[in-house]
LOLUMVEX-419923 format. One record per residue (C-alpha): residue number from 1; chain; x, y, z. Coordinates in steps of 0.5 Angstrom, whole numbers, plus 2048, in hexadecimal, padded with zeros to 3 digits. Each point is the difference from the previous one (the first is absolute). Layout:
<k = NUM, c = A, x = X, y = Y, z = Z>
...
This chain:
<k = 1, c = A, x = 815, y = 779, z = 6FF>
<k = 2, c = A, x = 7FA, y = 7FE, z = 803>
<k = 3, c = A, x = 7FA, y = 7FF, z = 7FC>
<k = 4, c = A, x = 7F9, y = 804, z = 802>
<k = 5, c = A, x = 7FA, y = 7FC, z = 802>
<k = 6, c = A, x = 7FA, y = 802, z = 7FC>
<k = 7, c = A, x = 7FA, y = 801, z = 802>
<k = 8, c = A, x = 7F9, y = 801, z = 7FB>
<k = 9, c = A, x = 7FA, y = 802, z = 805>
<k = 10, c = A, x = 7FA, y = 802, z = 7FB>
<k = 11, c = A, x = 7FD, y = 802, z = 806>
<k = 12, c = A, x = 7FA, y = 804, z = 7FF>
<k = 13, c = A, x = 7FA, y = 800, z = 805>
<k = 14, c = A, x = 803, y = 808, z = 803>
<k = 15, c = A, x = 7FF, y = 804, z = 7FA>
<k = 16, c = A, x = 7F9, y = 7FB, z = 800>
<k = 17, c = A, x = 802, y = 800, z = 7F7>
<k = 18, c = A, x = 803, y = 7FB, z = 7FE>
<k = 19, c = A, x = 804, y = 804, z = 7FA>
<k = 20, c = A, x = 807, y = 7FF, z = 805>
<k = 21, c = A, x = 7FE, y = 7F9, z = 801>
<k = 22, c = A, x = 800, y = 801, z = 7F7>
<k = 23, c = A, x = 806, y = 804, z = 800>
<k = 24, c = A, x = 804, y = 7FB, z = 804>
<k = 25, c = A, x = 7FF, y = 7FA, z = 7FC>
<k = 26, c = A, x = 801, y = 805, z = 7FA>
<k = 27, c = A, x = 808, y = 801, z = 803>
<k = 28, c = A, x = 800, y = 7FA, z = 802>
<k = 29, c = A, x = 7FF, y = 7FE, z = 7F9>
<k = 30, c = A, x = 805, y = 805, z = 7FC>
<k = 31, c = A, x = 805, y = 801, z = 805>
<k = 32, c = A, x = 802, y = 7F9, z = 804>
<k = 33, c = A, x = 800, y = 7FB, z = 7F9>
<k = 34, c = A, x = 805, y = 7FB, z = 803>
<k = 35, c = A, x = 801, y = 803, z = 806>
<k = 36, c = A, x = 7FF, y = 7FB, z = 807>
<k = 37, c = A, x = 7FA, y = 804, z = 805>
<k = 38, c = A, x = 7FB, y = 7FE, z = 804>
<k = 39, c = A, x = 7F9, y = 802, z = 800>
<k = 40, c = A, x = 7FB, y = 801, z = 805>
<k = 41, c = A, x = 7F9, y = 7FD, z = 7FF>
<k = 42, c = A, x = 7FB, y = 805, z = 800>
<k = 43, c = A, x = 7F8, y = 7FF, z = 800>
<k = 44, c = A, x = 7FD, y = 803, z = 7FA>
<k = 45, c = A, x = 7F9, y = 801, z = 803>
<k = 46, c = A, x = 7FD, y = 807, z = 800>
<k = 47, c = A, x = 7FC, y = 7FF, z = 806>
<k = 48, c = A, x = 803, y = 803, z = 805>
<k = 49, c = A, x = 7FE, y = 802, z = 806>
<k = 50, c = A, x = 802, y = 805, z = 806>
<k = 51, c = A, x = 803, y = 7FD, z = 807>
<k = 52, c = A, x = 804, y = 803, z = 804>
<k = 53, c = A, x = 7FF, y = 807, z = 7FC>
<k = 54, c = A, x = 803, y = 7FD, z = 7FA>
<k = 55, c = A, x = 7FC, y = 7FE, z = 7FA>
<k = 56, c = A, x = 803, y = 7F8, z = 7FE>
<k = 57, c = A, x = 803, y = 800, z = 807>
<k = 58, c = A, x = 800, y = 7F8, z = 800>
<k = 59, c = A, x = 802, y = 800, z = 7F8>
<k = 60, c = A, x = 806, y = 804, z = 802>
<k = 61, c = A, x = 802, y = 7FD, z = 807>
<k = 62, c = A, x = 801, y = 7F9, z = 7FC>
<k = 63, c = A, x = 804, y = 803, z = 7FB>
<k = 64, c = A, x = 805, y = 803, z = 804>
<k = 65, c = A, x = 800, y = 7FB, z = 804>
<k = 66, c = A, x = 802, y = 7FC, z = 7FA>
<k = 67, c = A, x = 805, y = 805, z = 7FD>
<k = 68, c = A, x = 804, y = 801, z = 807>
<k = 69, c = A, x = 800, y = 7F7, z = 801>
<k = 70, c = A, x = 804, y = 801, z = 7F9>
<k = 71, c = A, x = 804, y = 804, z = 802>
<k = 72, c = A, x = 802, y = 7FC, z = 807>
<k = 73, c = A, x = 800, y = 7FA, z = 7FC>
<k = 74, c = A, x = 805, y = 803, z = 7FB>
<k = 75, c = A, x = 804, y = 804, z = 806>
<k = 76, c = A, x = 800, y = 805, z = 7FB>
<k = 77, c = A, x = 806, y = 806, z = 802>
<k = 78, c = A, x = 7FF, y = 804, z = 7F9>
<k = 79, c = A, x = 7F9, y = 801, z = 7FD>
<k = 80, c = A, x = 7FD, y = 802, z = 7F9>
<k = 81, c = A, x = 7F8, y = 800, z = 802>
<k = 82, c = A, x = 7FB, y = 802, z = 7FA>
<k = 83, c = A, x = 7F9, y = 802, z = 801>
<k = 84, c = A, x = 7FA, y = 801, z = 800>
<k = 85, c = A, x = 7FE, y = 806, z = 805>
<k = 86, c = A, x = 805, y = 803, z = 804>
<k = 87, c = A, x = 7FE, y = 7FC, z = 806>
<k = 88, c = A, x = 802, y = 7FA, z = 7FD>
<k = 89, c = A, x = 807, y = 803, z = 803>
<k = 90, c = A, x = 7FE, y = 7FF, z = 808>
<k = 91, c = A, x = 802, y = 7F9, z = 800>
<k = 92, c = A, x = 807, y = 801, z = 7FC>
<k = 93, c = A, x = 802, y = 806, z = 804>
<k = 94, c = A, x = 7FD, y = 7FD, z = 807>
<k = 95, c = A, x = 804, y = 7FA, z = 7FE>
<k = 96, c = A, x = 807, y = 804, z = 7FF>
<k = 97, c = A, x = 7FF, y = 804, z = 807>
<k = 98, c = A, x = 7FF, y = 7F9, z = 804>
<k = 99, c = A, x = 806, y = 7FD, z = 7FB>
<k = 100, c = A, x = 805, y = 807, z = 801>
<k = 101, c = A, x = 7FE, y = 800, z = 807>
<k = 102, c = A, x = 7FE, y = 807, z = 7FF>
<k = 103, c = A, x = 806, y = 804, z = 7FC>
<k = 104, c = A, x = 7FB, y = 801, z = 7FA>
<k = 105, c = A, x = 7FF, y = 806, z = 7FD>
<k = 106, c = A, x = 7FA, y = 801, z = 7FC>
<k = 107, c = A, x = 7FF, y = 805, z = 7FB>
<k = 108, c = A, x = 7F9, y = 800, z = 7FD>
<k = 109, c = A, x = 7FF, y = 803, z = 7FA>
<k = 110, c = A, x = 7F9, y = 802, z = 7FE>
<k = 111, c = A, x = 7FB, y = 805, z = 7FE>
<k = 112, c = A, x = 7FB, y = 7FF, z = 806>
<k = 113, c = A, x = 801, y = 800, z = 806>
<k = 114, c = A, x = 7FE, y = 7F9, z = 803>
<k = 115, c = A, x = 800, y = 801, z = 806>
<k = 116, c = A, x = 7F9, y = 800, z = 804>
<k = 117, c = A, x = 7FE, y = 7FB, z = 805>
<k = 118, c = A, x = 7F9, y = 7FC, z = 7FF>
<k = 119, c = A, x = 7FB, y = 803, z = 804>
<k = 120, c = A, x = 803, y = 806, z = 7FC>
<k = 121, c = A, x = 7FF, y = 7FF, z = 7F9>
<k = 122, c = A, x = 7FA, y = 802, z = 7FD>
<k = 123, c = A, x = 800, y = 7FA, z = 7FA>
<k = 124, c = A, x = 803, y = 7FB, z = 805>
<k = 125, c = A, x = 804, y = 7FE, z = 7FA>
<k = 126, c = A, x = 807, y = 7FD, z = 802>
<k = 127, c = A, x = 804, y = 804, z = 7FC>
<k = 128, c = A, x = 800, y = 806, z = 803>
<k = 129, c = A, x = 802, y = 7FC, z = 807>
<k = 130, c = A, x = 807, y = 7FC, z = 7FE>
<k = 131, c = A, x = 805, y = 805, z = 804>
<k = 132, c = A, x = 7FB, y = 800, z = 807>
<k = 133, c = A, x = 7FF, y = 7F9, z = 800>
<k = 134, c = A, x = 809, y = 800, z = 7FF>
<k = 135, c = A, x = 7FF, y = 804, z = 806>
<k = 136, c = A, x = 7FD, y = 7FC, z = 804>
<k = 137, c = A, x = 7FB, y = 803, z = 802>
<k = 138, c = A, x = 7F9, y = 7FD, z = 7FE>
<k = 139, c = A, x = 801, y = 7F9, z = 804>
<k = 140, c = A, x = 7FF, y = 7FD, z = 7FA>
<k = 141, c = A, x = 805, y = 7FB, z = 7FC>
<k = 142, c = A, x = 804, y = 7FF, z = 806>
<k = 143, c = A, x = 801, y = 7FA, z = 7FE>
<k = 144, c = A, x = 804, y = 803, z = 7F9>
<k = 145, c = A, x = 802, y = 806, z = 804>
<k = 146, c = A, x = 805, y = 7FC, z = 805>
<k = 147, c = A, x = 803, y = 807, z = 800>
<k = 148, c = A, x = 7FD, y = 808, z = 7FF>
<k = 149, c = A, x = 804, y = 804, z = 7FD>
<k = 150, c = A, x = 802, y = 806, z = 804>
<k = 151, c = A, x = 7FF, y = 807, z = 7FD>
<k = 152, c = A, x = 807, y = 801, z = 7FF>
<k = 153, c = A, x = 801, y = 7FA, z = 7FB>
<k = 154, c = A, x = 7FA, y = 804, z = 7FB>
<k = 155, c = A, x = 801, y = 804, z = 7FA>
<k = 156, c = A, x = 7FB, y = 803, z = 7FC>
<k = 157, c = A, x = 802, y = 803, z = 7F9>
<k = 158, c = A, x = 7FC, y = 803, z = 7FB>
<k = 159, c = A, x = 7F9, y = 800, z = 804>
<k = 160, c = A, x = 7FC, y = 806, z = 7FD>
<k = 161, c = A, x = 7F8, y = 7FD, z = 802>
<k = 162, c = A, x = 7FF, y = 7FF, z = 807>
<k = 163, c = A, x = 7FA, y = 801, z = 804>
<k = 164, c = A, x = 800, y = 805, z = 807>
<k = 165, c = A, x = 801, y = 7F8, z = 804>
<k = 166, c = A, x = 806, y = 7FE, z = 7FD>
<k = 167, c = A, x = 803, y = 808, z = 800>
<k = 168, c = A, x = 7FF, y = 7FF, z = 807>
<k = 169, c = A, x = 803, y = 7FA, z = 801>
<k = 170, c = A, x = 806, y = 802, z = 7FD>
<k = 171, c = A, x = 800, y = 807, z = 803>
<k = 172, c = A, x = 7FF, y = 7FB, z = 808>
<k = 173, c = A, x = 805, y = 7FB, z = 7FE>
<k = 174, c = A, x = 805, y = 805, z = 7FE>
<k = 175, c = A, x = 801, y = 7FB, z = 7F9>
<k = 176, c = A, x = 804, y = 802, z = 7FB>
<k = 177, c = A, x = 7FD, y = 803, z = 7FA>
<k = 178, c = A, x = 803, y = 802, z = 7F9>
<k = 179, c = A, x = 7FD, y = 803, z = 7FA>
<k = 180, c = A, x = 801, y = 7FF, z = 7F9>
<k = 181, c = A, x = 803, y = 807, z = 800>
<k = 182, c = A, x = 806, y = 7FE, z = 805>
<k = 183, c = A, x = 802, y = 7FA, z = 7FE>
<k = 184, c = A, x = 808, y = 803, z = 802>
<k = 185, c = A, x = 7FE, y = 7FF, z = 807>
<k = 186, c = A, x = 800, y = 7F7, z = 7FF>
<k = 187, c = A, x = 807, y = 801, z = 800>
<k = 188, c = A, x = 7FF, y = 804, z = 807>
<k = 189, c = A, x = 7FD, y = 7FA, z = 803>
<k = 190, c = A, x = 804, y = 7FB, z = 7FD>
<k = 191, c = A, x = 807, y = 802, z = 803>
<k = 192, c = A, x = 7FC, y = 801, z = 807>
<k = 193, c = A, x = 7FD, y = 7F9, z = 800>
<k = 194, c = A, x = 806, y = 7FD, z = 7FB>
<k = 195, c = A, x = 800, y = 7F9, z = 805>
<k = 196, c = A, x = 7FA, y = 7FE, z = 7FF>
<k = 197, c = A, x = 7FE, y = 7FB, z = 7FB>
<k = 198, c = A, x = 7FB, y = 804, z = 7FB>
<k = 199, c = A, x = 7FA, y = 7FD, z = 7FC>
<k = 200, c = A, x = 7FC, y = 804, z = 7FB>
<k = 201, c = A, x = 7F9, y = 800, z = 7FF>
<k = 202, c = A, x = 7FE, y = 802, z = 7FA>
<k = 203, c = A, x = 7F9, y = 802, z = 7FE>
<k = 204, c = A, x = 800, y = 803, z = 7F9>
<k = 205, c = A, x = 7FA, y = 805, z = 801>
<k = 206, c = A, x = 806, y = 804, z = 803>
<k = 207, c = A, x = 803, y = 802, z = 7F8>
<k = 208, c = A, x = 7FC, y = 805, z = 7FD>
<k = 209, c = A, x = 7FA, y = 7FE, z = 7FB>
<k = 210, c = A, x = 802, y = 803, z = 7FA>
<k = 211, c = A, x = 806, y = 7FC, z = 800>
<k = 212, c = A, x = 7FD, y = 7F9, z = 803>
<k = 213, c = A, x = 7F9, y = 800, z = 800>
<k = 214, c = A, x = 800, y = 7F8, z = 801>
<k = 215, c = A, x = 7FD, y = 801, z = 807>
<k = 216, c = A, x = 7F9, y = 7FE, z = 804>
<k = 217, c = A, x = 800, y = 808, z = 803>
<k = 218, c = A, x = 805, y = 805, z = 7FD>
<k = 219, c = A, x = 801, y = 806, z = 803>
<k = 220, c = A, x = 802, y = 806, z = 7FC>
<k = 221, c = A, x = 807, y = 803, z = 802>
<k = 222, c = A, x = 805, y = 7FB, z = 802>
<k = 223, c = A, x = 807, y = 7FD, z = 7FE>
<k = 224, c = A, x = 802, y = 800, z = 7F9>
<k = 225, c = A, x = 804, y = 7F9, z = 7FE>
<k = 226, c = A, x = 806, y = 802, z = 7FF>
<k = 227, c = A, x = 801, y = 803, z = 806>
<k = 228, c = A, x = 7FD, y = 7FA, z = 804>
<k = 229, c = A, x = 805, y = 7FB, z = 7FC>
<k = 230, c = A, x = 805, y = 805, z = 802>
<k = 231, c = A, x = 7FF, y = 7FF, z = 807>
<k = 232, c = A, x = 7FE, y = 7F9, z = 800>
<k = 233, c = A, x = 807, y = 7FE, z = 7FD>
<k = 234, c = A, x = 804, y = 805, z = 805>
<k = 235, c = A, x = 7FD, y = 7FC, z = 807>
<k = 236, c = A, x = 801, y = 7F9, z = 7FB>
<k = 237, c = A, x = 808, y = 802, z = 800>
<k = 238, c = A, x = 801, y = 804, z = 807>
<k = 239, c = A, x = 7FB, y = 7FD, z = 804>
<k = 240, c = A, x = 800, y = 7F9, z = 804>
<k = 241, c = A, x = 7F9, y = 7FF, z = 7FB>
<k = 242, c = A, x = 7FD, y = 7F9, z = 803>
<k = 243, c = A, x = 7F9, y = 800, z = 7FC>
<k = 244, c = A, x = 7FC, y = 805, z = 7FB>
<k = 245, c = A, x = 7F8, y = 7FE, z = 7FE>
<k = 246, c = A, x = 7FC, y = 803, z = 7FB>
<k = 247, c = A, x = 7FA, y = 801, z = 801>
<k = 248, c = A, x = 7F9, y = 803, z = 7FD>
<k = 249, c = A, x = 801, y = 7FF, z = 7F8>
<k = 250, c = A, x = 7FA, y = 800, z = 7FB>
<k = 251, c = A, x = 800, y = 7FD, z = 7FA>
<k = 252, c = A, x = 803, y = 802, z = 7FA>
<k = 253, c = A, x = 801, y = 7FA, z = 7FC>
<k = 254, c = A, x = 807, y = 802, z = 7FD>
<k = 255, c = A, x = 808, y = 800, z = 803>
<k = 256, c = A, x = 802, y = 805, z = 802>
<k = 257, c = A, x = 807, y = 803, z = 800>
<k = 258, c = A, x = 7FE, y = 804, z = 807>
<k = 259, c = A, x = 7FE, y = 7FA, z = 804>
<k = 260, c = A, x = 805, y = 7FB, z = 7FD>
<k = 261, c = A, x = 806, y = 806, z = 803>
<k = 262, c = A, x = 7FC, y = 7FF, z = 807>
<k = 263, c = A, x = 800, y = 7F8, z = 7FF>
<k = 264, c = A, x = 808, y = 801, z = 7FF>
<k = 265, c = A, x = 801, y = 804, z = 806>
<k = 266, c = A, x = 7FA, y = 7FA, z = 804>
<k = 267, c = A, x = 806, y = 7FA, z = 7FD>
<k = 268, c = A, x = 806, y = 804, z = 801>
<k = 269, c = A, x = 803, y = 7FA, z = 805>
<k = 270, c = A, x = 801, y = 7FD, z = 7F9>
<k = 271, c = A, x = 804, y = 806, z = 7FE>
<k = 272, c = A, x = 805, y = 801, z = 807>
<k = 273, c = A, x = 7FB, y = 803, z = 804>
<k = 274, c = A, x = 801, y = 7FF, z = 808>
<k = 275, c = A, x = 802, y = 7F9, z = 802>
């Protein structure tokens, strides 16, 4: 079975707040001891400027230009990617709709919406930009993003905070949405969409607080961890499962059993999954 290619972006400038660039390393640390990975050399420098309507615009673009020249280099097919900020995922996503010439499903777990363009945002923080800059619609990056994603190839899961842009975004672009309180209908789309080849992005915000408080922006709802485990081993075992990136982690200074099941579920090519 074919080993993943791990990745480690602590990519922190699009949340302006470099606790994901601590939590990053701080998983690095308790979950990858002894295991091979590559890592993206991202700058720790707080001064951060806007350009193009992004605040960090250059930090950010070398350091994904730098993670999608890793994954090119290693001409990776399956990838397990650790962040840092949810937009740390552009360049792996991207990467594996050029690769699978665009039979990529992503589904896109997160309790925010992620989904304004730059001359819309009202922080310019990146963060919030990652699925429209996937789309292709800014003009920016289009040395990363060789090909845009298509609304059909998204899936947004768990989303409980999103701004009237992004609602309209959705509502426009006809994108699929799930909430916490539906999950059932993954399966739904799954056996739609079963050729696709599907990668998941994982945000933790998209649990609820009360169960896993070790996140930047928490939203009050969400996804218990049992239940997302569940739904995770399901896709592991049923699904042509190329990828999953973990994102958003705060701190917490200890193990623990939860993300030790995710990293199970992250490495399961050693376990028999998808060749």
């Amino acid at each position: 079975m074919e080993t993943p290619f791990i990745m480690v972006n602590p990519q922190w400038q699009g949340g302006g707040n470099p606790v994901t660039y601590d939590g990053a390393k701080e998983l690095e640390k308790l979950y990858l001891s002894g295991v091979d990975f590559k890592e993206v050399s991202v700058s720790l420098n707080d001064g951060l400027l806007p350009v193009n309507g992004i605040v960090g615009y250059e930090d950010i673009d070398r350091q994904m230009k730098l993670a999608a020249q890793l994954l090119k280099d290693n001409s990776a097919r399956t990838i397990v990617s650790v962040g840092g900020g949810c937009d740390a995922d552009v360049p792996v996503i991207a990467y594996l709709n050029e690769f699978y010439g665009g039979n990529l499903l992503v589904l896109w777990f997160d309790a925010h919406g992620d989904l304004n363009s730059p001359t819309e945002s009202q922080t310019g923080l990146f963060y919030g930009m990652p699925v429209r800059i996937l789309m292709g619609e800014s003009g920016l990056f289009t040395d990363i993003i060789e090909r845009p994603l298509k609304p059909r190839q998204f899936v947004h899961i768990g989303g409980r905070d999103f701004d009237e842009a992004e609602l309209r975004y959705l509502q426009r672009n006809d994108l699929c949405r799930i909430p916490c309180g539906n999950l059932n209908a993954m399966k739904h789309v799954l056996n739609e969409r079963r050729a696709c080849h599907i990668y998941i992005h994982l945000d933790l915000d998209v649990l609820s607080p009360d169960e896993f408080p070790n996140t930047p922006l928490p939203v009050s709802g969400g996804v218990s961890k049992p239940v997302l485990l569940d739904l995770l081993s399901d896709i592991q075992q049923k699904y042509p499962l190329i990828g999953l990136g973990l994102y958003e982690y705060a701190p917490c200074g200890e193990k623990s059993a939860f993300i030790e099941s995710i990293f199970d579920i992250m490495l399961f090519y050693r376990k028999g999954g998808v060749a």
